[in-house]
C-alpha positions in Angstrom: 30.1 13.2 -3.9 29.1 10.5 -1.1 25.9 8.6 -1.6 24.6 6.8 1.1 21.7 4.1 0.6 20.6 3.6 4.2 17.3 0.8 3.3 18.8 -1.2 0.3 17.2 -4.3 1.4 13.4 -2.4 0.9 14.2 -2.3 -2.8 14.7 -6.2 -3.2 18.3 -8.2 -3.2 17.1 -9.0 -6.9 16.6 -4.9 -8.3 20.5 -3.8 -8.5 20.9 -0.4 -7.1 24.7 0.0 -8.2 23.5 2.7 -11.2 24.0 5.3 -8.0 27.7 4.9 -8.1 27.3 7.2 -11.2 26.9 9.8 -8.7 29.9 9.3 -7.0 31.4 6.9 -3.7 28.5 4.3 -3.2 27.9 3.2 0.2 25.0 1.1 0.9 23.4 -0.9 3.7 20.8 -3.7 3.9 18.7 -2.0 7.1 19.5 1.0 8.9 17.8 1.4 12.6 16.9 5.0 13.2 19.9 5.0 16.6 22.6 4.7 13.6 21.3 6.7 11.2 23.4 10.0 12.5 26.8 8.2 12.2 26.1 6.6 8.8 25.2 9.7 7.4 27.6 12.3 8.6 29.2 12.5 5.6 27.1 12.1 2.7 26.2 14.5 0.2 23.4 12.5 -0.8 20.9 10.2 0.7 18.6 7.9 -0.2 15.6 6.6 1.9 12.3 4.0 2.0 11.2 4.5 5.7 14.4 6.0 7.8 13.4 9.1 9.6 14.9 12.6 8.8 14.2 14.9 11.1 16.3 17.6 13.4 17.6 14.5 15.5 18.9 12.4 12.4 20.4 15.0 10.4 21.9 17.7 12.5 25.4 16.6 12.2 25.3 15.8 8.5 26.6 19.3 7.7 27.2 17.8 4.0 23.9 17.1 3.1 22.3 18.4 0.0 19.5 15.8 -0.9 17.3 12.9 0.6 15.4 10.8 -2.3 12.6 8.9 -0.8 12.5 5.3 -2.8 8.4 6.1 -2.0 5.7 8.0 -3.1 4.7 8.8 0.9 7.1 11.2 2.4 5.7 11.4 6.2 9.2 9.8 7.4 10.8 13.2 6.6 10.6 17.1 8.5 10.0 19.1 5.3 10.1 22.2 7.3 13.7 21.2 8.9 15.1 20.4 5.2 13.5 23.6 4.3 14.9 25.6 6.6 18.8 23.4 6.0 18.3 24.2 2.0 18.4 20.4 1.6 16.1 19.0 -1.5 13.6 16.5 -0.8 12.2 14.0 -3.8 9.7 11.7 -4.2 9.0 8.9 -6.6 5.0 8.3 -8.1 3.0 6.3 -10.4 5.5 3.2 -10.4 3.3 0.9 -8.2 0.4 1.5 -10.1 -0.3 -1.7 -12.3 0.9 -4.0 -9.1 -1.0 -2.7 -6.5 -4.3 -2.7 -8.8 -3.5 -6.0 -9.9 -3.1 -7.0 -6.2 -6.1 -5.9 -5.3 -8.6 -7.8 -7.5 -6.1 -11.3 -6.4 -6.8 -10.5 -2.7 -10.6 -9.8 -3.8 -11.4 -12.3 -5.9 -9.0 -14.9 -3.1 -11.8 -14.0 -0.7 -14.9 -13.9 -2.9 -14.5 -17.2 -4.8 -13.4 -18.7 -1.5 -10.7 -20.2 -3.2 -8.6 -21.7 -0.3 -11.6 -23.6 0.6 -11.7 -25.4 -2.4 -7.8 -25.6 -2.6 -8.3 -27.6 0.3 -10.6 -29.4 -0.8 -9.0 -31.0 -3.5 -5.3 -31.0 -1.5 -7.3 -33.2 0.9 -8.1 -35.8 -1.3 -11.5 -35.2 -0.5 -12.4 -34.7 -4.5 -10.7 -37.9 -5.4 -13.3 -39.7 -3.6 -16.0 -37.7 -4.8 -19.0 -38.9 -7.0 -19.5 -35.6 -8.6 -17.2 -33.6 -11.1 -18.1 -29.9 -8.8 -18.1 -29.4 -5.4 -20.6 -26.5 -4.3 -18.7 -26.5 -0.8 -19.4 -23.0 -0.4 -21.4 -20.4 -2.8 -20.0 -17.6 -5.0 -20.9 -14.8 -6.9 -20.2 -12.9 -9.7 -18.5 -9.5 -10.1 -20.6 -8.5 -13.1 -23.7 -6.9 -11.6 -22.4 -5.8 -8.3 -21.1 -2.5 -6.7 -17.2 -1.5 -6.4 -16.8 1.1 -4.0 -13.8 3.0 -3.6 -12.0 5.4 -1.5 -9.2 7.3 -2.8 -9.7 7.7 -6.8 -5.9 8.7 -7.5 -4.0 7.3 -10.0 -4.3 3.1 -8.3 -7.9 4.0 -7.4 -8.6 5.1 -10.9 -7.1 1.8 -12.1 -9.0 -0.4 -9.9 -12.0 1.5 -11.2 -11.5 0.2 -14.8 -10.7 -3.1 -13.8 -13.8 -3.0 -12.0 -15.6 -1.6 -14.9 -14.4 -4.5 -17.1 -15.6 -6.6 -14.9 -19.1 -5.5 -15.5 -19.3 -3.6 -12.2 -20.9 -0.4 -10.9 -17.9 1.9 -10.2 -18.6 4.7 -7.0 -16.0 6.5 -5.4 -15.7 8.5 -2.0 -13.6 11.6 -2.1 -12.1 11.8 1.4 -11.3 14.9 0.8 -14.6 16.0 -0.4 -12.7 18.2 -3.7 -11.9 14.7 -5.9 -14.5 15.3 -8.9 -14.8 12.7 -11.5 -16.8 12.9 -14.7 -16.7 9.4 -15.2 -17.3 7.2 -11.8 -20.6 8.4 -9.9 -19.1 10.1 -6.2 -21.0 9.5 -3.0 -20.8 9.8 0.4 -19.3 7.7 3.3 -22.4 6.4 4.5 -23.4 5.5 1.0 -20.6 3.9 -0.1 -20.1 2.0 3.1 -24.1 0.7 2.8 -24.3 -0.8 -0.9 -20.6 -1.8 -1.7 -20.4 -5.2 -2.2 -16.7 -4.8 -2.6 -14.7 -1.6 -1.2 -11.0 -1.1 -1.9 -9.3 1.4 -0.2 -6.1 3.7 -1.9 -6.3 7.0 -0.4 -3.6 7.9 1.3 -3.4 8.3 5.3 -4.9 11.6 6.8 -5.9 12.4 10.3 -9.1 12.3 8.2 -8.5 8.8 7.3 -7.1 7.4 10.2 -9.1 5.1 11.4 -12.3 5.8 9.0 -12.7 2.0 8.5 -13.8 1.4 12.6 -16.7 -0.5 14.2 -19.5 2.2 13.7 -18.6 2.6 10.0 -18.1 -1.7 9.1 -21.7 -1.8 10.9 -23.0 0.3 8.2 -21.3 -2.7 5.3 -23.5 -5.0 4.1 -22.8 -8.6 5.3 -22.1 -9.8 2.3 -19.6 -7.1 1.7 -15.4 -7.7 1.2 -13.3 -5.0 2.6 -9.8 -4.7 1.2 -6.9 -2.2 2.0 -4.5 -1.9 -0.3 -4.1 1.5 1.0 -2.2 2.5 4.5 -2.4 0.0 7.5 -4.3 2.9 10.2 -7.3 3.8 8.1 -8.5 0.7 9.1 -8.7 0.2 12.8 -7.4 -3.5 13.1 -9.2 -4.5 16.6 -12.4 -3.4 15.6 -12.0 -5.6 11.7 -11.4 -8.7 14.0 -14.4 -8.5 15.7 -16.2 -7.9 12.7 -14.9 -10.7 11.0 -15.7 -12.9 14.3 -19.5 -11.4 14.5 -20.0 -12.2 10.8 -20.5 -8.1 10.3 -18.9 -8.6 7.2 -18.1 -11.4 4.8 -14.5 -11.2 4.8 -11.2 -8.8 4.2 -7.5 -8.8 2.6 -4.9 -6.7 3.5 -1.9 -6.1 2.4 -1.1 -2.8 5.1 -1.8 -3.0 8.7 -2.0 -0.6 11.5 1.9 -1.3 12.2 4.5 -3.2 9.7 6.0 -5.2 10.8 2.9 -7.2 12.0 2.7 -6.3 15.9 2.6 -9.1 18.5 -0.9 -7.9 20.0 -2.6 -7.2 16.5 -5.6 -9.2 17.1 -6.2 -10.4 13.3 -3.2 -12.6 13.9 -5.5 -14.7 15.8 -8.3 -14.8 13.2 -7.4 -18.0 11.5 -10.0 -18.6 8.8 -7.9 -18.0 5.7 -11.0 -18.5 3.5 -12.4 -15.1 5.1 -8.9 -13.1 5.3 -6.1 -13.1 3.5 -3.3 -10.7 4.6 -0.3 -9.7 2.6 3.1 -8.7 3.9 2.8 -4.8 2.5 4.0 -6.1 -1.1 1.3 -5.6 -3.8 3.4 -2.6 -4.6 6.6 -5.2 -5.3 6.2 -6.9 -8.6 9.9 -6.8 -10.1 8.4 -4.4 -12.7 7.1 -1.9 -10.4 10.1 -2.2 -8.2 12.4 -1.8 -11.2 10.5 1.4 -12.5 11.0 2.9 -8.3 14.3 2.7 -9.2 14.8 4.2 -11.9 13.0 6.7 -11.2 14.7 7.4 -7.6 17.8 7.8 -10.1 16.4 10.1 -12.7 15.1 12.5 -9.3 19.0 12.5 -8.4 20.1 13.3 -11.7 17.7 16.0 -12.1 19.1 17.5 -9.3 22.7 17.5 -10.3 21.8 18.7 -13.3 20.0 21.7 -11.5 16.7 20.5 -12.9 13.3 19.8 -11.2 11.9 16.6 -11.0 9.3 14.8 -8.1 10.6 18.1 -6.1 8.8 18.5 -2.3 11.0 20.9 -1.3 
């Protein structure tokens, strides 16, 4: 049995991936470009995957191939209906990034709303040494007690960020994007409502072409301007250009991302340009990376294979 690791680097040179040599001959490699894919896959029986497409183009000569295991919960990178159609199994891994990305989420929030790299630089500037007073009230904050968490996308990180929230003495709402989520316990309300009296929205659904690009400038208009937008989410739901501007026209308060609308960072994104770090704080796509979660996407990637061989189901697609 060959096993093929095409993205090992994705996983983190400190998570060991050797438990796949169980399976049979290991070969693994840091990065994979999608031109070398073909060759460095003809012969595997089993592949496993993070962002590489498999499609038609990729896989056609891999006459050997049996399985793909995405190390990811999204699966967009892969033709189902080609695999279908080849009889090759498709997996999936869930739930692993849960704690991180929700823990994540309130840092980047609560980075933005206490303004805390203005008062980092505050004292980092000597500034408070030569102060008279024991505070500084350079810029105001607010509680989270009191105020209203929106959020889009109540899955399983939505629904975590919603208790967090809750402890926090917050006002939970959600918006189903798909208009079926129904929740007994969070209040659900519509687009324009949640946009109009968050004071914080999170986003966590996952990218639709009824998503893409919901977050634009007719939609932050409708934000209060006191409101924090984060995206812990997909990079295109919100649409980067129009953010920039709001953040420049003072249409909303302030942002942090940890996905943009093309990872890496593209050259012509325009919130590269927006410099006020007290106001926006973006993350390299990692709030899903704590050693823990990244751990658990292992294992789990390795029980899916397992299951297979063992003609079991587990995380199937197709």
């Amino acid at each position: 049995m060959n096993i093929v690791l095409l993205e090992r680097s994705t996983l983190g040179m400190d998570v060991s991936l050797d438990c796949f040599a169980d399976f049979g001959n290991l070969t693994s490699y840091d990065t994979t470009r999608p031109d070398q894919i073909e060759e460095r896959i003809k012969d595997a029986d089993i592949v496993m995957i993070n962002k590489s497409p498999m499609n038609e183009s990729t896989l056609k000569n891999a006459k050997n191939l049996k399985y793909i295991g995405e190390f990811a919960t999204g699966y967009d990178n892969v033709d189902i209906e080609y695999c279908k159609s080849r009889g090759i199994r498709v997996t999936n891994v869930s739930g692993y990034s849960t704690d991180a990305v929700a823990q994540h989420t309130f840092a980047m929030a609560l980075y933005v709303m206490e303004h805390l790299r203005h008062y980092d630089d505050y004292v980092k500037s000597g500034d408070y040494i030569k102060s008279d007073n024991f505070s500084y009230f350079g810029k105001t904050f607010n509680e989270l007690a009191g105020k209203r968490w929106g959020i889009m996308g109540l899955g399983n990180i939505g629904r975590k960020v919603a208790g967090i929230a809750k402890a926090f003495g917050c006002e939970v709402v959600y918006y189903s994007s798909t208009g079926s989520h129904e929740d007994k316990e969070y209040e659900r309300v519509s687009l324009d409502e949640l946009l109009e009296t968050s004071d914080v929205l999170s986003i966590h659904c996952p990218l639709t072409e009824k998503t893409r690009y919901i977050i634009n400038k007719d939609t932050l208009a409708k934000m209060k301007k006191s409101a924090i937008l984060i995206n812990a989410g997909r990079g295109p739901i919100v649409n980067n250009s129009d953010l920039y501007d709001a953040l420049v026209n003072n249409v909303i308060a302030g942002a942090g991302l940890d996905v943009l609308d093309g990872e890496p960072m593209k050259a012509d994104n325009p919130l590269k340009d927006f410099k006020d770090s007290d106001r926006l704080i973006i993350t390299p796509h990692m709030a899903w990376a704590s050693v823990e979660a990244r751990n658990r996407c292992v294992q789990s990637a390795y029980d899916n294979v397992k299951a297979f061989l063992n003609k079991e189901e587990r995380n199937v697609i197709v």
